[in-house]
DOLO-975134 format. One line per field, with one value per residue: residue number from 1; residue in one letter; x, y, z of N, C-alpha, C, CB in turn. Coordinates in Angstrom, 3 decimals, always signed. Each point is the difference from the previous one (the first is absolute). Glycine has a CB too. Layout:
! DOLO-975134
n: c(NUM,...) .
res: c(A,...) .
n_x: c(X,...) .
n_y: c(Y,...) .
n_z: c(Z,...) .
ca_x: c(X,...) .
ca_y: c(Y,...) .
ca_z: c(Z,...) .
c_x: c(X,...) .
c_y: c(Y,...) .
c_z: c(Z,...) .
cb_x: c(X,...) .
cb_y: c(Y,...) .
cb_z: c(Z,...) .
! end
This chain:
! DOLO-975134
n: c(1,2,3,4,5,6,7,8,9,10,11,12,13,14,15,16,17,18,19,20,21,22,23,24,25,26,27,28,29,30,31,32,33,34,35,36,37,38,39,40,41,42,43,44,45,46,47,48,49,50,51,52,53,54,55,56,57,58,59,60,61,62,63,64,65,66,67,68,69,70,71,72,73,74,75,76,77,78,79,80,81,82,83,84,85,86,87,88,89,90,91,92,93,94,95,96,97,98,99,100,101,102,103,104,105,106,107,108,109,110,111,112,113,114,115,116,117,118,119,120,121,122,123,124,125,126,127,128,129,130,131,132,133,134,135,136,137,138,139,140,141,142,143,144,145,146,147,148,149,150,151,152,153,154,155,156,157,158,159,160,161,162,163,164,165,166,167,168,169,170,171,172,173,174,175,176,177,178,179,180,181,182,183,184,185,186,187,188,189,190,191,192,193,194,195,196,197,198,199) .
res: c(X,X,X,X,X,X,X,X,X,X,X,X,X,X,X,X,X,X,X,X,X,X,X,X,X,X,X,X,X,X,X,X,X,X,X,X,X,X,X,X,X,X,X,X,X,X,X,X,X,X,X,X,X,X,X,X,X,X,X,X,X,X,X,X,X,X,X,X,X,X,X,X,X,X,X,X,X,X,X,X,X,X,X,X,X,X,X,X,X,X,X,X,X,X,X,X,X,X,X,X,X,X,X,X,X,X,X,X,X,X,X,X,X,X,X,X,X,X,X,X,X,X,X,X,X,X,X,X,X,X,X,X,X,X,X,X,X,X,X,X,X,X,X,X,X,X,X,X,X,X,X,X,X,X,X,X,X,X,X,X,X,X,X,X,X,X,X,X,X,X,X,X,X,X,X,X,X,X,X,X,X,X,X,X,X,X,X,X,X,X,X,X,X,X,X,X,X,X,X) .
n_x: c(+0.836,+1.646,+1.211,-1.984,+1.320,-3.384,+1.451,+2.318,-2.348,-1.260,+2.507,+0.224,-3.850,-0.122,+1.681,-1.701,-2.605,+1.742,+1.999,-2.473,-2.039,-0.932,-1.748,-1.968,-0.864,+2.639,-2.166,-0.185,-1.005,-2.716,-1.095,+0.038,-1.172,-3.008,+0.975,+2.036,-1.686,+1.549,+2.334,+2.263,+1.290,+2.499,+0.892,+3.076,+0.065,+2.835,+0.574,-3.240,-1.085,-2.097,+1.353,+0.379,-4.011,-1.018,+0.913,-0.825,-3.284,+0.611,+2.445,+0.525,+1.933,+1.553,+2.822,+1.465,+2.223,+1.211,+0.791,+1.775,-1.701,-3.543,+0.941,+1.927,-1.731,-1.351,+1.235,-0.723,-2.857,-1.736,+1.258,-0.367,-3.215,-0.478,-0.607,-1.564,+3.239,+0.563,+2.500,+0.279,+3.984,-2.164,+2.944,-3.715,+1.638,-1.544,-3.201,-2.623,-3.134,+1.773,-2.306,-2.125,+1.775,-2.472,+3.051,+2.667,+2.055,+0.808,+2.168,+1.357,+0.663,-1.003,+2.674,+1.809,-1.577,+0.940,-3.368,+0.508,-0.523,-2.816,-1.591,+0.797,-1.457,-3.187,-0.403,+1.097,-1.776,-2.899,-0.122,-0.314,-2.130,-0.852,-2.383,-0.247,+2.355,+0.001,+1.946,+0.660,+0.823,+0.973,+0.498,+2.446,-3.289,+1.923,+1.057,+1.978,+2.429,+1.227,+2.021,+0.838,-3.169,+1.212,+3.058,+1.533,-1.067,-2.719,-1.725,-2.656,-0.820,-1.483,-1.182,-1.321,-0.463,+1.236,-0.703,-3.445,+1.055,+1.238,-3.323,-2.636,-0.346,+1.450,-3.977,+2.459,-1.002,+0.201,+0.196,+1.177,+0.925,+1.098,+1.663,+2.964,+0.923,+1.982,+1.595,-0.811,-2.381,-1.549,-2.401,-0.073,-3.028,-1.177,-2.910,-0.681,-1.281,-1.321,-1.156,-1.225,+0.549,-3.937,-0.037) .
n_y: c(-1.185,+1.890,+1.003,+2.858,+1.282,-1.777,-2.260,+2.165,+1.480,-3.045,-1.880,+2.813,-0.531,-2.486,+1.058,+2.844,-2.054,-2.984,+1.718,+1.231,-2.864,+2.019,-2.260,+2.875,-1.735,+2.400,+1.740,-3.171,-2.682,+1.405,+0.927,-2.544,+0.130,+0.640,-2.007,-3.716,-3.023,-3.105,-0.624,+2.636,+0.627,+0.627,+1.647,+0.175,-2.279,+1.737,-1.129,-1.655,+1.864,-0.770,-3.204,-0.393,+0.234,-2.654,-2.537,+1.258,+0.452,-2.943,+0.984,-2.849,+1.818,-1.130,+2.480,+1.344,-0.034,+0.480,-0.072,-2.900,+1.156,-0.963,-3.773,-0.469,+1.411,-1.965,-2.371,+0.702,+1.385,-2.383,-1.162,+1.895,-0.844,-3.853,+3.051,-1.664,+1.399,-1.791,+1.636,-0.406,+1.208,+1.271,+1.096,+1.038,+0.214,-3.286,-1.141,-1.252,+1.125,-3.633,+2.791,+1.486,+1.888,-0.063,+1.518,+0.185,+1.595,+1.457,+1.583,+2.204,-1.780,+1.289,+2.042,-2.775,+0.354,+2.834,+0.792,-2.299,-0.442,+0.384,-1.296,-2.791,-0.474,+1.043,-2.079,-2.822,+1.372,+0.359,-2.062,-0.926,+1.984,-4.189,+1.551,+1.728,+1.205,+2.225,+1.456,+1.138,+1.749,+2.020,+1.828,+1.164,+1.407,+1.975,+1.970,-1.962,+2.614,-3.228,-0.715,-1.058,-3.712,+0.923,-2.586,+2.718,-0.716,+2.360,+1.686,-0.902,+3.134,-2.585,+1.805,-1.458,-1.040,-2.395,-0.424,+1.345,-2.146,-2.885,-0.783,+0.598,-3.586,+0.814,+0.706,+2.284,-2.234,+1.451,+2.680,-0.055,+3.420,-0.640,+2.713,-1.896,+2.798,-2.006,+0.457,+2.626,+2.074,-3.414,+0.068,-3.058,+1.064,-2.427,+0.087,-2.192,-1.321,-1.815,-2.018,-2.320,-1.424,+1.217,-2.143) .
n_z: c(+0.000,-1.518,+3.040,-1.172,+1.221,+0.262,+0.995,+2.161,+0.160,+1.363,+0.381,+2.975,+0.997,+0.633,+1.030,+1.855,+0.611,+1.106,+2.883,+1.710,-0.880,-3.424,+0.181,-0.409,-2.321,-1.110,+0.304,-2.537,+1.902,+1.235,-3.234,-1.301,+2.841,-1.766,-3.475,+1.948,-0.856,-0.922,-0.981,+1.115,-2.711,+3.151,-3.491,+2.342,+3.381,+0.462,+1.324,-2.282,+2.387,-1.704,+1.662,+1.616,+0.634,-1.650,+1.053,+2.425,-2.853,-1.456,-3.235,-1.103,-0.281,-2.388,+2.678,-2.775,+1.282,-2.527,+4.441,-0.526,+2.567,-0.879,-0.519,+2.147,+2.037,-1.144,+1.062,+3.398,+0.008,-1.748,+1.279,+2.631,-1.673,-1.399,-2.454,-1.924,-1.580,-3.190,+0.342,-3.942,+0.752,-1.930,-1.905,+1.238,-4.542,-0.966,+3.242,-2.138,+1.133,-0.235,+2.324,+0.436,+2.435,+1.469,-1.040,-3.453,+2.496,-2.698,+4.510,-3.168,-3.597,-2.144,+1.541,+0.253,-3.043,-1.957,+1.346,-1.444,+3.453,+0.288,-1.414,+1.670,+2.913,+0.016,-1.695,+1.982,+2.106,-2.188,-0.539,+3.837,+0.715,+0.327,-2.183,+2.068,-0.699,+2.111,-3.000,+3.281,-3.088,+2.795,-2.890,+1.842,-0.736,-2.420,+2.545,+1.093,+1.223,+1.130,-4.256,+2.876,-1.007,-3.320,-0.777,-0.624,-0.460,-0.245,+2.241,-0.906,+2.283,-0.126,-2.597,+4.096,-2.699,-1.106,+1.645,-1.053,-3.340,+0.680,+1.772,-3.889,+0.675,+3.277,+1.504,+0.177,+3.238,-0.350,-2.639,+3.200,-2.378,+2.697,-1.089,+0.509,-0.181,-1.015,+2.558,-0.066,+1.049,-0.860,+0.418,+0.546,-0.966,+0.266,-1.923,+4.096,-2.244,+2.756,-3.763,+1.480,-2.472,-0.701,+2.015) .
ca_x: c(-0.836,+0.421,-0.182,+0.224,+0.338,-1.097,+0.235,+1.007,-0.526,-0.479,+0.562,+1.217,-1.161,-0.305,+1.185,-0.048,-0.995,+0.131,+1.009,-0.591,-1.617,-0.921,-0.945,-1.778,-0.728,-0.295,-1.155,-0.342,-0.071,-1.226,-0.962,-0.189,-0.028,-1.359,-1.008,+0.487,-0.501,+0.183,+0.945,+0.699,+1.158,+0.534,+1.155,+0.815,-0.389,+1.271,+0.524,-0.737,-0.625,-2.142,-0.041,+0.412,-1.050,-1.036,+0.063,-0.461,-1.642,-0.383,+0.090,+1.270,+0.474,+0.926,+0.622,+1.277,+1.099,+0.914,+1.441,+0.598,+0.488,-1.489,-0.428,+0.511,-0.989,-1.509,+0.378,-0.025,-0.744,-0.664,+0.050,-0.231,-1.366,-0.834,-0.918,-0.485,+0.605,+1.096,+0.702,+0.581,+1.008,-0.782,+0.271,-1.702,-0.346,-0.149,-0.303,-0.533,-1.195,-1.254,-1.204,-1.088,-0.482,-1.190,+0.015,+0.904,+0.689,+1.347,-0.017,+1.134,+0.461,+0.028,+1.076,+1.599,+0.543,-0.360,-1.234,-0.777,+0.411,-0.870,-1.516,-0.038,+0.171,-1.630,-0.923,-0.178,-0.255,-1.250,-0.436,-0.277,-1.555,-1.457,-0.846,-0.268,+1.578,+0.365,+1.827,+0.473,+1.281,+1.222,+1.023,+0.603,-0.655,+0.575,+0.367,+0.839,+1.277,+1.171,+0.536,+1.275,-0.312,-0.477,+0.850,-0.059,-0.467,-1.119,-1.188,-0.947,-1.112,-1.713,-0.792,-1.444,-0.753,+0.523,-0.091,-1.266,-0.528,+0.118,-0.750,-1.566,-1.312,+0.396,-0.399,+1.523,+0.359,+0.582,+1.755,+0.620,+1.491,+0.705,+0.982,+1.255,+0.998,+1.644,+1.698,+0.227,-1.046,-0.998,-1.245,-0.555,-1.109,-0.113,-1.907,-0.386,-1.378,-0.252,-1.474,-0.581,-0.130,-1.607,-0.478) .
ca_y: c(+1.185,+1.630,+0.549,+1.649,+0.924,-0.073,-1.215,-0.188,+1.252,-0.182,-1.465,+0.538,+0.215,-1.530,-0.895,+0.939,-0.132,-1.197,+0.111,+0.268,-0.720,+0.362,-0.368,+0.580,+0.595,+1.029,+0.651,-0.441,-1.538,-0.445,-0.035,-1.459,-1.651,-0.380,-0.251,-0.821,-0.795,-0.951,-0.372,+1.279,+0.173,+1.002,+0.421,+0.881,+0.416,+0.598,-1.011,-0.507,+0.022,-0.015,-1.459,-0.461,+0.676,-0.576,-1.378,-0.802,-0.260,-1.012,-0.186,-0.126,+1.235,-0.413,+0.542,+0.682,+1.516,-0.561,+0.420,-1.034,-0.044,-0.017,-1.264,-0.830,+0.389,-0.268,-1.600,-0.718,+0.181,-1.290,-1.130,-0.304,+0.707,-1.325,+0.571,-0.218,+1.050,-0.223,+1.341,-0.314,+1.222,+0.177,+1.340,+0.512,+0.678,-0.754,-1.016,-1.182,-0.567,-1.374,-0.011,+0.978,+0.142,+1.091,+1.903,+0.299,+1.490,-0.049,+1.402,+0.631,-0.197,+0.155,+1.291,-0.293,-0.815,+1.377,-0.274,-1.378,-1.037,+0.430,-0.432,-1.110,-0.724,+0.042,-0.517,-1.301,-0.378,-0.507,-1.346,-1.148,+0.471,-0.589,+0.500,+0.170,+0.146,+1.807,-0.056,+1.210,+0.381,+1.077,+0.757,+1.804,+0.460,+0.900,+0.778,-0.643,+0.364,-0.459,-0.911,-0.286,-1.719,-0.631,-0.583,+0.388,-0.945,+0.068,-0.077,+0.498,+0.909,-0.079,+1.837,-0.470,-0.199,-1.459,-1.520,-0.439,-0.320,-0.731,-0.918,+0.510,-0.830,-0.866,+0.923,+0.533,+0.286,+1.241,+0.436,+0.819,+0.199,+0.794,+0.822,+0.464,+0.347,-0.494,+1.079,+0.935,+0.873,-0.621,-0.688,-0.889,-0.075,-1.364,+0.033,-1.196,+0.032,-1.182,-0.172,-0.864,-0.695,-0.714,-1.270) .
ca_z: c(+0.000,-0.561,+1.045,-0.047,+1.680,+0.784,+0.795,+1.119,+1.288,+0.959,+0.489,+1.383,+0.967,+0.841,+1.012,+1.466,+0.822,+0.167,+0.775,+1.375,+0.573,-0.324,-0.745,+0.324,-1.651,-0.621,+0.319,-1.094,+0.470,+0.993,-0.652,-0.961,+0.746,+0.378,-0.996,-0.303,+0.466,-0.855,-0.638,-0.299,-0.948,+0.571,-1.516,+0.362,+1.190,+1.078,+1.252,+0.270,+0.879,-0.604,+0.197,+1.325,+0.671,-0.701,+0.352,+1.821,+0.129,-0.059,-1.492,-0.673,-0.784,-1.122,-0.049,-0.947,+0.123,-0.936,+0.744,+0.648,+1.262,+0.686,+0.178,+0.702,+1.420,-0.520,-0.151,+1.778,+0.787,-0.290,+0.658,+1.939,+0.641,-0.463,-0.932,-0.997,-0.724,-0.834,-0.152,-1.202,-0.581,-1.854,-0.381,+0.247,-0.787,-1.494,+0.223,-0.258,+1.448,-0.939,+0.512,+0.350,+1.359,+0.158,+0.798,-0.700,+0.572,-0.956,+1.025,+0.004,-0.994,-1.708,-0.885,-0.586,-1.297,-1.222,-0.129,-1.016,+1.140,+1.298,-1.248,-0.469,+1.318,+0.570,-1.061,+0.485,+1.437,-0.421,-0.986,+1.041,+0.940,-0.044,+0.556,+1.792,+0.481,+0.757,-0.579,+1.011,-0.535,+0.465,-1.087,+0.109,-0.963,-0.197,+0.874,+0.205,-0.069,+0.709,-0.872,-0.592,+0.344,-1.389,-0.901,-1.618,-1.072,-0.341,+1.256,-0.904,+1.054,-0.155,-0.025,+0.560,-0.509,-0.424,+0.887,+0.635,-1.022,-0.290,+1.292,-0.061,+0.453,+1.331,+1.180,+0.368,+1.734,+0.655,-0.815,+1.331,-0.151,+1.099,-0.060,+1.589,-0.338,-0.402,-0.305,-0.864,-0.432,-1.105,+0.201,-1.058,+0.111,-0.504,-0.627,+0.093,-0.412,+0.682,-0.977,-0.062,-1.645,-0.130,+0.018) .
c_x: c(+0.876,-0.443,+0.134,+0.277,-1.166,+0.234,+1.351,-0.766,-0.844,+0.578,+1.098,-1.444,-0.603,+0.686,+0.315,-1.136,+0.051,+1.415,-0.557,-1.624,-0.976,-0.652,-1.792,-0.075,+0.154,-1.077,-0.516,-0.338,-0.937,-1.066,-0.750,-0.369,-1.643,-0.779,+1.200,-0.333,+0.185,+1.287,+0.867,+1.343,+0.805,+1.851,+0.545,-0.275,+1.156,+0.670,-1.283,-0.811,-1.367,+0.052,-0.113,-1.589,-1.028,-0.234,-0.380,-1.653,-0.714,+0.268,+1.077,+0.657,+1.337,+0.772,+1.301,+0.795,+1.119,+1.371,+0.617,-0.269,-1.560,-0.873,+0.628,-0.274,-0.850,+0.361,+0.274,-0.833,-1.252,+0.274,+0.225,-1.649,-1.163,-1.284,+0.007,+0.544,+1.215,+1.014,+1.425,+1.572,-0.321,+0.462,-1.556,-0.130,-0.387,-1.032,-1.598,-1.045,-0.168,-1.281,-0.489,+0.224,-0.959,+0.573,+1.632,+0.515,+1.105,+0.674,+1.491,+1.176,+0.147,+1.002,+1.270,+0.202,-0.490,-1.574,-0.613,-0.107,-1.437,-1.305,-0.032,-0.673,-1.613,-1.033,+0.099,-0.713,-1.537,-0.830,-0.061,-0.879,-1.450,-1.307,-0.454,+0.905,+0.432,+1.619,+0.133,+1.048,+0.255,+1.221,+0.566,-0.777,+0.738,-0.160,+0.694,+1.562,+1.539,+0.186,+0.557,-0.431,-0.233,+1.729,-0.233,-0.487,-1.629,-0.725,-1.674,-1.189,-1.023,-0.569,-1.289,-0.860,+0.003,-0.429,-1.327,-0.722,+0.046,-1.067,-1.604,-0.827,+0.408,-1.197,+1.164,-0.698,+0.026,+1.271,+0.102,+1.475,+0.618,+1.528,+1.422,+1.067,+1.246,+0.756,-0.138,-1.141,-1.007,-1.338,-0.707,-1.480,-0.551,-1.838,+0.144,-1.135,-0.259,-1.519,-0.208,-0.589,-1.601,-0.133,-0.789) .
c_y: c(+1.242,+0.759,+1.652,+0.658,+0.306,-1.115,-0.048,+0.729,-0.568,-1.064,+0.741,+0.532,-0.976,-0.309,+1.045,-0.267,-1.545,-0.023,+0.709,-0.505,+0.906,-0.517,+0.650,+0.093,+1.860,+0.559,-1.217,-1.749,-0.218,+0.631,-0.942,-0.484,-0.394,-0.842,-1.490,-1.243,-1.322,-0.571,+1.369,+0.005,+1.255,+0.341,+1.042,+0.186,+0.365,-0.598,-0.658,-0.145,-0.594,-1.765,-0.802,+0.550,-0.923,-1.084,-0.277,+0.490,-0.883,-0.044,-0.919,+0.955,-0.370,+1.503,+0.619,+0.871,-0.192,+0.422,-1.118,-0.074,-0.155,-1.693,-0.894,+0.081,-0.688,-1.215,-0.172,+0.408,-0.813,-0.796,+0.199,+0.277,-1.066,+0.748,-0.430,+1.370,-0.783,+1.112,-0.607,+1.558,-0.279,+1.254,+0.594,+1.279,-1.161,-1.516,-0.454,-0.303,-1.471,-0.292,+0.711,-0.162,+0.524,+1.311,-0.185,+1.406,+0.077,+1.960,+0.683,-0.690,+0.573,+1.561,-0.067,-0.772,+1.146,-0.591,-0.955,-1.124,-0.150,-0.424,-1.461,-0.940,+0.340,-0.780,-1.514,-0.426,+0.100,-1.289,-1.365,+0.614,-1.114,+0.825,+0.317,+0.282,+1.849,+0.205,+1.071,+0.397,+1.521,+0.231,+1.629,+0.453,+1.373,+1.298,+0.010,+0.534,-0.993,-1.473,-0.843,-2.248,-0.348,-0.179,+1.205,-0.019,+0.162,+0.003,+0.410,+0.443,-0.439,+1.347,-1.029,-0.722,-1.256,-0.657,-0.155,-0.907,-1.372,-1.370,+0.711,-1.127,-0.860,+1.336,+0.054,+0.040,+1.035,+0.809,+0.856,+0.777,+0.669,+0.628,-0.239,+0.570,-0.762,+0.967,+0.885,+1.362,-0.612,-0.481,-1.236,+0.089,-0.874,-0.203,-1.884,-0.221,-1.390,-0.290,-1.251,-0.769,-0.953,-1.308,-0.374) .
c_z: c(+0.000,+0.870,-0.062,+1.002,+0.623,+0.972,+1.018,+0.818,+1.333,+0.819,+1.650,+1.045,+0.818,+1.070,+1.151,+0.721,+0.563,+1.234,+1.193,+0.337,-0.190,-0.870,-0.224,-1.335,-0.078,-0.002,-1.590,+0.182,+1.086,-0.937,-1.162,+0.947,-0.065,-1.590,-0.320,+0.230,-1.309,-0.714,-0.619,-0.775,+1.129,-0.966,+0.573,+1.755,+1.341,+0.850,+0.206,+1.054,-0.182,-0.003,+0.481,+1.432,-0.408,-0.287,+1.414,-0.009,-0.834,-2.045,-0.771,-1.119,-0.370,+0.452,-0.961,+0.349,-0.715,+1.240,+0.643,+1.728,+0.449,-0.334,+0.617,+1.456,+0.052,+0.356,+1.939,+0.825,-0.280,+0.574,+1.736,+0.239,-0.579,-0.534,-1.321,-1.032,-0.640,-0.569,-1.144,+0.053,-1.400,-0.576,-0.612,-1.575,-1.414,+1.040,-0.313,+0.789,-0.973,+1.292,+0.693,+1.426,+0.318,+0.191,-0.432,+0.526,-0.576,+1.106,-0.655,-1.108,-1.501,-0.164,+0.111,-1.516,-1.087,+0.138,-0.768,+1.354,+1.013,-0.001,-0.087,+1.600,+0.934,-0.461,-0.086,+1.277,-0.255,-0.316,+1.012,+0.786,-0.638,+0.115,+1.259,+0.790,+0.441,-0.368,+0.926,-0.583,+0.463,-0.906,+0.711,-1.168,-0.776,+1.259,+0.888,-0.250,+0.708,-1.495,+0.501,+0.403,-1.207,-0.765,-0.795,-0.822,-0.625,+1.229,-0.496,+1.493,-0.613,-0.208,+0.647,-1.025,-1.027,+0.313,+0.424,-1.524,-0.692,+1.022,-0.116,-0.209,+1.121,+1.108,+1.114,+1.633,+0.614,-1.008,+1.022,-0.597,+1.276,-0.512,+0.915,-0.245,+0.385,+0.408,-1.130,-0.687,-1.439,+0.687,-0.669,+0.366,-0.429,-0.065,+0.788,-0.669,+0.733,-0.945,-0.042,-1.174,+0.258,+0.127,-1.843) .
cb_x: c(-1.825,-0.154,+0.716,-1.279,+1.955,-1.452,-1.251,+2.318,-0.397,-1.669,+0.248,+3.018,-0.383,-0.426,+1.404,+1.101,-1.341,-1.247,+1.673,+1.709,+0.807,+0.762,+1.894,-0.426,-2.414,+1.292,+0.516,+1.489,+2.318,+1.068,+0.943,+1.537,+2.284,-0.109,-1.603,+1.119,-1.536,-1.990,-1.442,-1.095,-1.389,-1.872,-1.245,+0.025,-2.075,-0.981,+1.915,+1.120,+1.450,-0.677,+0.468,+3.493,+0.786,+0.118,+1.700,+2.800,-0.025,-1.835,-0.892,-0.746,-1.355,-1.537,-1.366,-1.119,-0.482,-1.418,-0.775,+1.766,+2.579,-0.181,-0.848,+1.449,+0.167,-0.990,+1.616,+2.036,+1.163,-0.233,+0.901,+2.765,+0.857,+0.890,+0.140,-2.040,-0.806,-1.554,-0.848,-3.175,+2.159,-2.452,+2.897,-0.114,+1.492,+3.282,+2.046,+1.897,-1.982,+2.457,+0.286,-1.810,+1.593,-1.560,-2.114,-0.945,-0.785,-1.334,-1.364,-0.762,-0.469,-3.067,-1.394,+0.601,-0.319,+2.532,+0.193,+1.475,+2.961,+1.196,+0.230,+2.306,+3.237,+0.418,+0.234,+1.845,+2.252,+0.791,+1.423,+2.096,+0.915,+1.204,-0.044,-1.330,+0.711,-1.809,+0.502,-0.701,-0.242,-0.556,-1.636,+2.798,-2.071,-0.237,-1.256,-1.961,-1.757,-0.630,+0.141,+2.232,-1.098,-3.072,-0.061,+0.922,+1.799,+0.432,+2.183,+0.627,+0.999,-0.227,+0.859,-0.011,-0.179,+1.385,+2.287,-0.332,+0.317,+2.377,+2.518,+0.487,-1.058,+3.664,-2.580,+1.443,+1.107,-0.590,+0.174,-1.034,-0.312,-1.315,-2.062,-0.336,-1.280,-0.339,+1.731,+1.577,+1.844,+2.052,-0.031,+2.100,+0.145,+2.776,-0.632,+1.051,-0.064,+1.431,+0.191,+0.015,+3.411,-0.556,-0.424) .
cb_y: c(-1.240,-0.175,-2.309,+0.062,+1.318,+0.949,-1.103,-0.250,+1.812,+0.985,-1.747,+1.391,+1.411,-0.919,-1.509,+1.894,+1.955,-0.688,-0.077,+2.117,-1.301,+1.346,-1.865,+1.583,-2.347,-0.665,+3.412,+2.192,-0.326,+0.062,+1.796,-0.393,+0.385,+2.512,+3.037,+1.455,+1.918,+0.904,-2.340,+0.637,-0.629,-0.874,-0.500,+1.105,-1.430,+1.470,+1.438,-0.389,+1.696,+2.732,+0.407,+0.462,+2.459,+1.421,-0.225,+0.547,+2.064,-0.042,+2.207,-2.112,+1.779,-1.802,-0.956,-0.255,+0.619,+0.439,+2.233,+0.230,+1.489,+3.237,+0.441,-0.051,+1.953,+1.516,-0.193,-0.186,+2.052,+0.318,-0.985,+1.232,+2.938,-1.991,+1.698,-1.626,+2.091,-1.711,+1.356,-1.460,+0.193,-1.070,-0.595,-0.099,+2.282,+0.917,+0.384,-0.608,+2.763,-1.976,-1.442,-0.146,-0.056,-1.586,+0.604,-1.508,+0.128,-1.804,-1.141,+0.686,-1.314,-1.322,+1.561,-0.320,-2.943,+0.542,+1.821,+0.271,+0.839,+1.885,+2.059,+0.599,+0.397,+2.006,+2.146,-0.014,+0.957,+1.723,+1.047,-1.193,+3.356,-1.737,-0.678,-1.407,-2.482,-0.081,-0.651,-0.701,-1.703,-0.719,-1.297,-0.033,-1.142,-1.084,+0.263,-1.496,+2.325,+0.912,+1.221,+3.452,-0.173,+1.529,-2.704,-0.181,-1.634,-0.913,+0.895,-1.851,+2.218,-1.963,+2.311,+1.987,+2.274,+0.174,+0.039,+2.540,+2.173,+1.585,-0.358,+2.187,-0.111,-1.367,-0.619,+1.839,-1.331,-1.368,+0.022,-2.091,+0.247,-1.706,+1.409,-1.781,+1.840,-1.204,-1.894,-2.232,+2.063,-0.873,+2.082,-1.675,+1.616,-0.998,+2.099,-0.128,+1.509,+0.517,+1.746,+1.070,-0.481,+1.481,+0.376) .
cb_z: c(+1.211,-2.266,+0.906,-1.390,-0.694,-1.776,-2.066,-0.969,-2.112,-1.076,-3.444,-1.653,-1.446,-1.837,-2.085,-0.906,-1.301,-2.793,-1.849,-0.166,+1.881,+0.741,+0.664,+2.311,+0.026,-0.900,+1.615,-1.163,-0.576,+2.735,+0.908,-1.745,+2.098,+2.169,-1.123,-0.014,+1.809,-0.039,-0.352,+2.023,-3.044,+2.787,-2.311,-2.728,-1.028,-0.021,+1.350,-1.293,+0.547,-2.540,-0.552,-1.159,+0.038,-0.533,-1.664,+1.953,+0.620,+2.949,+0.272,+0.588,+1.190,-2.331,+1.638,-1.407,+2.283,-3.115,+0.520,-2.106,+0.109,-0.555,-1.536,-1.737,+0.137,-1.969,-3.291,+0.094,+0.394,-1.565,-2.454,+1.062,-0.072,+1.915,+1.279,+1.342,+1.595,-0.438,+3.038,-1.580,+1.762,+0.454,-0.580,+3.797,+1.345,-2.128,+1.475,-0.735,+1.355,-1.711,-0.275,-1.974,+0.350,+1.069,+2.931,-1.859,+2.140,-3.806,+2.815,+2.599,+1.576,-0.653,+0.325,+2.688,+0.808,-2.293,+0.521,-3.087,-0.008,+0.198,-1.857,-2.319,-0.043,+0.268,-1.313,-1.195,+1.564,-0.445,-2.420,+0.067,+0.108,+0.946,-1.599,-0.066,-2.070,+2.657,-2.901,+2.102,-2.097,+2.261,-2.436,+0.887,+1.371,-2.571,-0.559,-0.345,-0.064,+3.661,-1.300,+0.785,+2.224,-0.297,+0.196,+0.236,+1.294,-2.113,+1.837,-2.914,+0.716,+1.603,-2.868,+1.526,+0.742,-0.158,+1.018,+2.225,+0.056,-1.192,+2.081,-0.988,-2.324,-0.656,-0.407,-2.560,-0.173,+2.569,-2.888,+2.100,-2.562,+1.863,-0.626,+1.152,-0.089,-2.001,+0.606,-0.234,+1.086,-1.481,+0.533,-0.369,+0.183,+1.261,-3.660,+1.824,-2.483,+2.846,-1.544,+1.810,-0.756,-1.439,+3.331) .
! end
């Protein structure tokens, strides 16, 4: 696997929160947790806290990351804890689903990859959401000044109106954008959407 400066940046981050025991959810991960049930996808899932949350309540759940240091966490805290959690390492910009889930969480990933990528990969996570199913996707959106966690190579800001668009015959949940301030006098800003694909 091919390792960009997105994938170190967060892999040394992992390997710092895993050194002092930060494991809490994020705001963006408790707010998923509740629409989470059944047979779960957890695309790009970090140190896998949401995961690790969404199995001990009883889900199974398939876990991806492409960071070494956050799946090798994942992988053992599975097995000491005998959760119903599989935890794969995947390069998430090309990887392959073969199968349907009820609830599919994709948090803080697609705008590291250029925009065809980004398009592509949502539009897979779609296509597994089972009817009745529920997707939770979290993006950086444009207006998004703090860079310095993105590759060279390519990223991609989300425009609101896009991403609500890309979820017009789904019943949308919830779209939440929120605002925070970054170093340096930046800012990131990020859109959630939470939808529920037609039966």
């Amino acid at each position: 696997m091919n390792e960009n400066a997105s994938i170190q940046f967060f892999d040394q981050q992992f390997r710092r929160q895993v050194a002092a025991g930060e494991y809490g959810l994020n705001p963006f991960e408790s707010a998923a947790l509740p629409h989470l049930r059944g047979r779960v996808l957890d695309y790009g899932c970090g140190l896998g806290n949401l995961a690790v949350e969404a199995a001990r309540r009883g889900c199974s759940v398939l876990a991806l990351d492409a960071s070494r240091a956050a799946i090798s966490h994942l992988r053992a805290v599975a097995k000491h804890d005998g959760l119903s959690l599989r935890v794969e390492q995947a390069d998430l910009r090309s990887h392959v689903l073969t199968e349907d889930f009820d609830a599919v969480v994709c948090i803080g990933l697609l705008m590291f990859f250029d925009c065809p990528t980004a398009n592509r990969q949502l539009a897979q996570l779609q296509a597994r959401v089972r009817p009745g199913g529920v997707a939770v996707i979290n993006v950086l959106t444009e207006g998004t000044t703090y860079m310095d966690m993105f590759a060279p190579e390519g990223h991609c800001l989300f425009n609101h109106d896009s991403l609500r668009a890309m979820f017009t015959q789904w019943e949308i949940v919830s779209f939440t954008p929120e605002a925070f301030s970054a170093p340096n006098d930046t800012r990131k800003v990020f859109a959630t959407v939470v939808a529920r694909k037609p039966c």
